[in-house]
Backbone as CSV, one residue per row, in Angstrom:
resi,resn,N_x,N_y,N_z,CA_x,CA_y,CA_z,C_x,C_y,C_z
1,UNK,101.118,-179.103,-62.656,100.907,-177.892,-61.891,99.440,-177.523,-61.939
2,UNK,99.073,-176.663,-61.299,97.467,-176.587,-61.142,97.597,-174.977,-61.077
3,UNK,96.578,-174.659,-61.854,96.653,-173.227,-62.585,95.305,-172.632,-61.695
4,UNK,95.130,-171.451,-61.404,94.062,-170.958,-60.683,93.043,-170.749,-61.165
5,UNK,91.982,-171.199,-59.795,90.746,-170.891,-61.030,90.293,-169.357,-60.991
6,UNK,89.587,-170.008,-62.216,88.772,-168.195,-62.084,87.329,-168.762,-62.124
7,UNK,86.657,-167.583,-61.717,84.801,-167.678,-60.985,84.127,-168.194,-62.380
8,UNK,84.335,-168.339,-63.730,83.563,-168.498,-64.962,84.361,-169.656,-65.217
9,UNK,83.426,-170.572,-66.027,84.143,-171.751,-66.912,84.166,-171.643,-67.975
10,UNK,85.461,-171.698,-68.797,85.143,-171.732,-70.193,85.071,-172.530,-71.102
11,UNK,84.206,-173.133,-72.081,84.441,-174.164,-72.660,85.686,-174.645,-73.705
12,UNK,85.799,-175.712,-73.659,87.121,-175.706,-74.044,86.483,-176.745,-75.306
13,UNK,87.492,-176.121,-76.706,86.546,-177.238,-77.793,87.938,-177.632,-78.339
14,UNK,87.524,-179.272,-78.404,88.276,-179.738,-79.091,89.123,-179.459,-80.617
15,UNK,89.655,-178.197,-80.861,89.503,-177.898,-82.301,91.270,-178.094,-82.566
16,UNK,91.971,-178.423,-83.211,93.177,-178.670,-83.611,93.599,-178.217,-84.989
17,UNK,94.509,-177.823,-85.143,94.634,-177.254,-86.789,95.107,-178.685,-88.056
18,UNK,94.215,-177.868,-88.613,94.612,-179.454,-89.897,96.322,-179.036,-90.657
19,UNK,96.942,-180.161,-90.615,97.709,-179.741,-90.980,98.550,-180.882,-92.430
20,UNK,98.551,-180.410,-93.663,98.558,-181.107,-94.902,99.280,-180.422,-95.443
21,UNK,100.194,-180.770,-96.689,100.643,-180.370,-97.762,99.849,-180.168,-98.689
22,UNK,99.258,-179.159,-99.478,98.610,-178.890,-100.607,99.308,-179.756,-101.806
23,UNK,98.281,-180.224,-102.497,98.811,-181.091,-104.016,99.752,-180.208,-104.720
24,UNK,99.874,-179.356,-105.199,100.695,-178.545,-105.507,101.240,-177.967,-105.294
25,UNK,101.076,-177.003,-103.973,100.970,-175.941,-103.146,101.977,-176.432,-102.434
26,UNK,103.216,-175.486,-101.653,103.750,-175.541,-100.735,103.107,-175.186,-99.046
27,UNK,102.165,-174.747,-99.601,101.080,-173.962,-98.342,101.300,-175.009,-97.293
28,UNK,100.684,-174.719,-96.460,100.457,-175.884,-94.942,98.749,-175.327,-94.946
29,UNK,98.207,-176.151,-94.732,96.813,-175.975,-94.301,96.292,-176.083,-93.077
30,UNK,96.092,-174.823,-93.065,96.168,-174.588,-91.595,94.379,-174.109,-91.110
31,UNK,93.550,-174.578,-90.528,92.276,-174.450,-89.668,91.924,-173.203,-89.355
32,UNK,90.928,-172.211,-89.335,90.823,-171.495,-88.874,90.118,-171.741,-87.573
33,UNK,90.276,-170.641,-86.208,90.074,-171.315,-84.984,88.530,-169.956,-85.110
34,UNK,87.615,-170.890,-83.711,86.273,-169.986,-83.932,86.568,-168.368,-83.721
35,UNK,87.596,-167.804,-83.325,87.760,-166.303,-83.135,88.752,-165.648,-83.941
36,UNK,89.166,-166.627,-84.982,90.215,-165.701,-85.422,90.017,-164.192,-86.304
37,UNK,89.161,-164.492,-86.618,89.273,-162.978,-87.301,88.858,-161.693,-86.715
38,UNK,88.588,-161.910,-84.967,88.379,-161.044,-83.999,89.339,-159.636,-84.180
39,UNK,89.211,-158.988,-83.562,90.187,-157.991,-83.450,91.550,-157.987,-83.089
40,UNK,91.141,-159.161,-81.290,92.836,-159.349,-80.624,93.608,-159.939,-81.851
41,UNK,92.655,-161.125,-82.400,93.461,-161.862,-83.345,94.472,-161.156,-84.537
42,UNK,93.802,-160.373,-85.374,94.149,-159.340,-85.843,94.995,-158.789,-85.746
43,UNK,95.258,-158.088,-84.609,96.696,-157.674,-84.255,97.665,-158.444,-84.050
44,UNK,97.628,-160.018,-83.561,98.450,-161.024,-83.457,98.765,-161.482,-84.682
45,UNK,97.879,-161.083,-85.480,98.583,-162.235,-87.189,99.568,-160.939,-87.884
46,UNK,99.252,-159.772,-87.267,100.357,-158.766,-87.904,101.979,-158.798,-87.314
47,UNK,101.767,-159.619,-85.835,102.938,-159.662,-85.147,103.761,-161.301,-84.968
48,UNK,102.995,-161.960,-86.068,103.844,-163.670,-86.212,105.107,-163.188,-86.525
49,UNK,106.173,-164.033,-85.856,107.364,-164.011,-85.869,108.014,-164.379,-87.374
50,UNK,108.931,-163.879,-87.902,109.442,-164.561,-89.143,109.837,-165.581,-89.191
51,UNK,110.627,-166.262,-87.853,111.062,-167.398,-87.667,110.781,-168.031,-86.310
52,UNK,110.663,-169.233,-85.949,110.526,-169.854,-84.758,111.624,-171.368,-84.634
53,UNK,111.781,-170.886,-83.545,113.172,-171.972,-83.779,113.877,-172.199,-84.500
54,UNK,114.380,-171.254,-85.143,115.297,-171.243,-86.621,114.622,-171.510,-87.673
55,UNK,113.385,-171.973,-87.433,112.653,-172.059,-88.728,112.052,-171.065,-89.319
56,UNK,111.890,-170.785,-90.874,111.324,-169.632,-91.124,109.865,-169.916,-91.865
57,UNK,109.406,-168.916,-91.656,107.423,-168.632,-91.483,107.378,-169.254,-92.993
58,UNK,106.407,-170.183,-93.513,105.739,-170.555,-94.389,104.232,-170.025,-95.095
59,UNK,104.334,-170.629,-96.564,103.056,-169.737,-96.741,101.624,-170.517,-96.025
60,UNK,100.598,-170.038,-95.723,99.572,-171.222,-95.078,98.248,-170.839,-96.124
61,UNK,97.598,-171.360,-95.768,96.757,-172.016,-97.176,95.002,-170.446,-96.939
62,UNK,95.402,-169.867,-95.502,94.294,-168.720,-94.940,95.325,-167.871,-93.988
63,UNK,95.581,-166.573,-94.329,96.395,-166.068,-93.725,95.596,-165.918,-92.529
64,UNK,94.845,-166.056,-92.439,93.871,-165.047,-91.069,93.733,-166.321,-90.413
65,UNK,93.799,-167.398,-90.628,93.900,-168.837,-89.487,95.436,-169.082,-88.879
66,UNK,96.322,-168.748,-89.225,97.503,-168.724,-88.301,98.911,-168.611,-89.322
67,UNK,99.921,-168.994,-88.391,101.315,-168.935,-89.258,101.910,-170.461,-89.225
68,UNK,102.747,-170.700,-90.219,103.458,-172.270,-90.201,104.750,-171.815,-90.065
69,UNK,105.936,-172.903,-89.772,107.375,-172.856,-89.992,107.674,-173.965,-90.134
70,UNK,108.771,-173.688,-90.895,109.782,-175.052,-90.717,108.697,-176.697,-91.596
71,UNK,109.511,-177.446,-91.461,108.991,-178.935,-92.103,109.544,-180.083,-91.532
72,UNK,108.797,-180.454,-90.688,107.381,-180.989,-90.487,106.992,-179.383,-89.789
73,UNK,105.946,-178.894,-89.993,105.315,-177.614,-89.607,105.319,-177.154,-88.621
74,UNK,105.456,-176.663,-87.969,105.354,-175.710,-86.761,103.880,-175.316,-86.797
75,UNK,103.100,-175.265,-86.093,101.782,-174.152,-86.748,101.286,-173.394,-85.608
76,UNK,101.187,-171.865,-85.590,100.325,-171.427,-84.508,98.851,-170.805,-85.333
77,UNK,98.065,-170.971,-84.256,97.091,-169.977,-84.283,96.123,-168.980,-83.371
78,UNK,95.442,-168.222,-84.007,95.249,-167.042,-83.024,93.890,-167.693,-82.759
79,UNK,93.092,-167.368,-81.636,91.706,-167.449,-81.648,90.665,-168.603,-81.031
80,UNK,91.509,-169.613,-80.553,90.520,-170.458,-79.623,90.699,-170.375,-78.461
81,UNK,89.531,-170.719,-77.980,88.942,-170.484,-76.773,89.967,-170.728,-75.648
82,UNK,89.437,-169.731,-74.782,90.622,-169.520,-73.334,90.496,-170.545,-72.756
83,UNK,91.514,-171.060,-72.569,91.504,-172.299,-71.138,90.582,-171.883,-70.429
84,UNK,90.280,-173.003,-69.499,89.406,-173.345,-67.760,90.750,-173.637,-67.164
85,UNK,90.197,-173.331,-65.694,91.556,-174.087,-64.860,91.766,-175.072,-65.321
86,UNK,92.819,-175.807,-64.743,93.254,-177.142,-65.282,94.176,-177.626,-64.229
87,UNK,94.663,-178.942,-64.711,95.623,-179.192,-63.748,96.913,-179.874,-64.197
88,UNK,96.614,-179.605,-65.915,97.745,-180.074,-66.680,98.751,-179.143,-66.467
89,UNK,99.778,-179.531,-67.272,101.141,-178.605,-66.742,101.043,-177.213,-67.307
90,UNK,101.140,-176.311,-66.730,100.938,-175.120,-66.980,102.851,-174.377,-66.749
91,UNK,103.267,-173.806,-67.980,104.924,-173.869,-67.574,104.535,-171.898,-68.167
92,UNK,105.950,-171.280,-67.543,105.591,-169.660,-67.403,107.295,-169.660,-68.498
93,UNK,106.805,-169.074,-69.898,107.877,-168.487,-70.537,107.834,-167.344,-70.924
94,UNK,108.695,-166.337,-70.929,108.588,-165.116,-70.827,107.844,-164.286,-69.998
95,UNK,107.372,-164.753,-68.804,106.324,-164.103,-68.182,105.095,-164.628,-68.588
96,UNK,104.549,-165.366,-70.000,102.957,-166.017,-70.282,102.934,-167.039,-69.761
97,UNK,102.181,-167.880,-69.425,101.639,-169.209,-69.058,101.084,-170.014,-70.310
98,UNK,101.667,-170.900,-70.660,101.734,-171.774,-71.596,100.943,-173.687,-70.758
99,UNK,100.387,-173.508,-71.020,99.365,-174.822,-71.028,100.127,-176.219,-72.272
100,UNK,100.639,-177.185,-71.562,101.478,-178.030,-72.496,100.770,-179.497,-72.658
101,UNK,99.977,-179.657,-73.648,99.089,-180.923,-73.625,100.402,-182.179,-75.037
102,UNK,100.473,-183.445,-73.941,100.968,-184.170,-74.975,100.382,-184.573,-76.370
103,UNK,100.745,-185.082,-77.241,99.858,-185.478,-78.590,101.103,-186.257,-79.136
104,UNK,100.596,-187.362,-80.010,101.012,-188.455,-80.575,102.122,-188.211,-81.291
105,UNK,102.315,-186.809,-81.691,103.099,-186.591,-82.941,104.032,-185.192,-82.203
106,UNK,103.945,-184.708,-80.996,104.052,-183.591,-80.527,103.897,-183.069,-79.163
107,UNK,103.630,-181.956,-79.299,103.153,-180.964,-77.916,102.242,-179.804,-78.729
108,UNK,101.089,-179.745,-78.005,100.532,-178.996,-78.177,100.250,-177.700,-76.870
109,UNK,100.546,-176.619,-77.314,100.925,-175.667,-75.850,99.854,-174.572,-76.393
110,UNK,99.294,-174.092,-75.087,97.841,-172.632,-75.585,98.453,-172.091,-74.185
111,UNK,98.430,-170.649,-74.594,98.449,-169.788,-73.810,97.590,-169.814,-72.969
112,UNK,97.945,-169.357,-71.655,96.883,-169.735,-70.400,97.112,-168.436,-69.803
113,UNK,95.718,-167.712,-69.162,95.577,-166.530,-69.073,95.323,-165.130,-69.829
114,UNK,94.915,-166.066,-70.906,94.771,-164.932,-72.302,93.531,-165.224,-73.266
115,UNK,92.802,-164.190,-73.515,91.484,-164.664,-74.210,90.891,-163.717,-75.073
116,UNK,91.159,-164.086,-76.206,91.075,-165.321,-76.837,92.847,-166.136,-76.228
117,UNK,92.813,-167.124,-77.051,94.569,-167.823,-76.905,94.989,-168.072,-78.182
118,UNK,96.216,-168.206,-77.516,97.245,-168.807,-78.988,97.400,-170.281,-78.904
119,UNK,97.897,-171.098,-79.637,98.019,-172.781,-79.629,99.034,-172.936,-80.912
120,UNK,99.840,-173.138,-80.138,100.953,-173.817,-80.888,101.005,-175.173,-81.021
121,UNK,101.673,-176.053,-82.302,101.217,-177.159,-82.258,103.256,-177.357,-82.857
122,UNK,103.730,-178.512,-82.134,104.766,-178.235,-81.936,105.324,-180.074,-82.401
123,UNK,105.696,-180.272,-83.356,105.888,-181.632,-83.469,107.453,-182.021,-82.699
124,UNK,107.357,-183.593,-82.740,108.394,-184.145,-82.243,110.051,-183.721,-82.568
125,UNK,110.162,-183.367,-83.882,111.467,-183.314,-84.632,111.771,-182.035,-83.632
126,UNK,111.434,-181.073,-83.125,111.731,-179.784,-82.940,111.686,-179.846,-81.285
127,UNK,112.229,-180.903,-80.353,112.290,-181.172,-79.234,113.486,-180.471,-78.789
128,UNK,113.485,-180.320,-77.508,112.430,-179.898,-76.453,111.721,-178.643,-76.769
129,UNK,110.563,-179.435,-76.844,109.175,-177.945,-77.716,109.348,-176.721,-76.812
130,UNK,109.151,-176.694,-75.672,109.050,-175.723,-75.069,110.305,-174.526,-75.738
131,UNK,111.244,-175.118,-76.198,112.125,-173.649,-76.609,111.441,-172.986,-77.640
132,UNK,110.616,-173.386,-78.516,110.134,-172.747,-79.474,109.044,-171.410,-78.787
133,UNK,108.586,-171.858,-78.096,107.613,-170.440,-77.308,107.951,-169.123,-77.344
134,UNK,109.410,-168.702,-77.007,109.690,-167.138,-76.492,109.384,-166.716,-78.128
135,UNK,109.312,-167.279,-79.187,109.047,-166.672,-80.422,107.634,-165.993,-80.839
136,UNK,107.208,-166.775,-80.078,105.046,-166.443,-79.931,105.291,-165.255,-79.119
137,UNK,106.394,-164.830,-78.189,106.140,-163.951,-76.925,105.724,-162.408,-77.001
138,UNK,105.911,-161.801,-78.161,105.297,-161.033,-78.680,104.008,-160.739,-79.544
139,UNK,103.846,-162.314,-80.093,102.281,-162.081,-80.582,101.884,-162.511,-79.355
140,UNK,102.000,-163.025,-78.647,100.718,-163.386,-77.182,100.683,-162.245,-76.512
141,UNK,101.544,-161.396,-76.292,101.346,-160.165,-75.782,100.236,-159.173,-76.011
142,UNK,99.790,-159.499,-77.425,98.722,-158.493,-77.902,97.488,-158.641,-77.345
143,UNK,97.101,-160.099,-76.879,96.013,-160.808,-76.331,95.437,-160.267,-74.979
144,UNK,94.200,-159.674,-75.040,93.615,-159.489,-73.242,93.995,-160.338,-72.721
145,UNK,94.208,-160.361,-71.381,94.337,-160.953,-70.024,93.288,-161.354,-69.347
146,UNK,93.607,-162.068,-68.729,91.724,-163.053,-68.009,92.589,-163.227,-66.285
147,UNK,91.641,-163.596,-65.584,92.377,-163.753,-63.975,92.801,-164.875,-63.942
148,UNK,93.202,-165.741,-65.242,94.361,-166.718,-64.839,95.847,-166.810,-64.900
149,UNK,96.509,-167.467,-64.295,97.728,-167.756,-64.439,98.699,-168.902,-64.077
150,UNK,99.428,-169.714,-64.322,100.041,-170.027,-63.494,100.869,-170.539,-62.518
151,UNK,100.257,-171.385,-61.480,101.202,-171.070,-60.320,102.184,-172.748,-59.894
């Protein structure tokens, strides 16, 4: 699908969350993204869901870089950079626009139309990824709006 543009480009950085078992630690280690400790973000790490897809929220190794679930991890986070148009699949759950990039091990999905964004990183075991989203649908809500969406 091909998502609309808007008049500004934004750069889009390759950043992905690391994701490990601590030697001891049950934690998930989770990346902090370049905006997370912004404000929107802020209000989004107060509104992570307890559970996502039946899975329930884990401890992560920086609370202020995102939330984990479940094992093999679930991981979202608040704070990288807003999509550019695109022309990858752009799918609408709950009313947000979710941006769905394949990956070796997964799906990786960022909110589209929202800036900063969210990025969920969604492994194989927990297929079809897309059901896991309506759980983010209240922390993405907290996020400004940008003139994308889409269509």
């Amino acid at each position: 699908m091909l998502a609309r543009q808007r008049s500004t480009t934004a750069v889009v950085l390759g950043a992905t969350a690391v994701v490990a078992l601590s030697g001891c630690s049950s934690a998930v280690e989770v990346a902090p993204t370049p905006l997370a400790t912004g404000a929107a973000c802020r209000a989004v790490a107060a509104s992570w869901p307890a559970r996502a897809g039946g899975q329930e929220r884990r401890e992560v190794s920086d609370a202020s870089a995102g939330a984990a679930y479940g094992d093999p991890a679930i991981i979202a986070r608040c704070g990288v950079p807003a999509l550019a148009p695109t022309t990858q699949d752009c799918i609408e759950v709950d009313g947000l626009g979710w941006v769905a990039q394949p990956l070796s091990d997964g799906t990786r999905f960022t909110t589209f139309g929202r800036d900063p964004a969210i990025e969920v990183l969604v492994p194989k075991a927990y297929a079809p990824e897309p059901l896991l989203l309506p759980a983010f649908t209240e922390a993405a809500n907290r996020l400004p709006t940008n003139s994308l969406s889409c269509t």
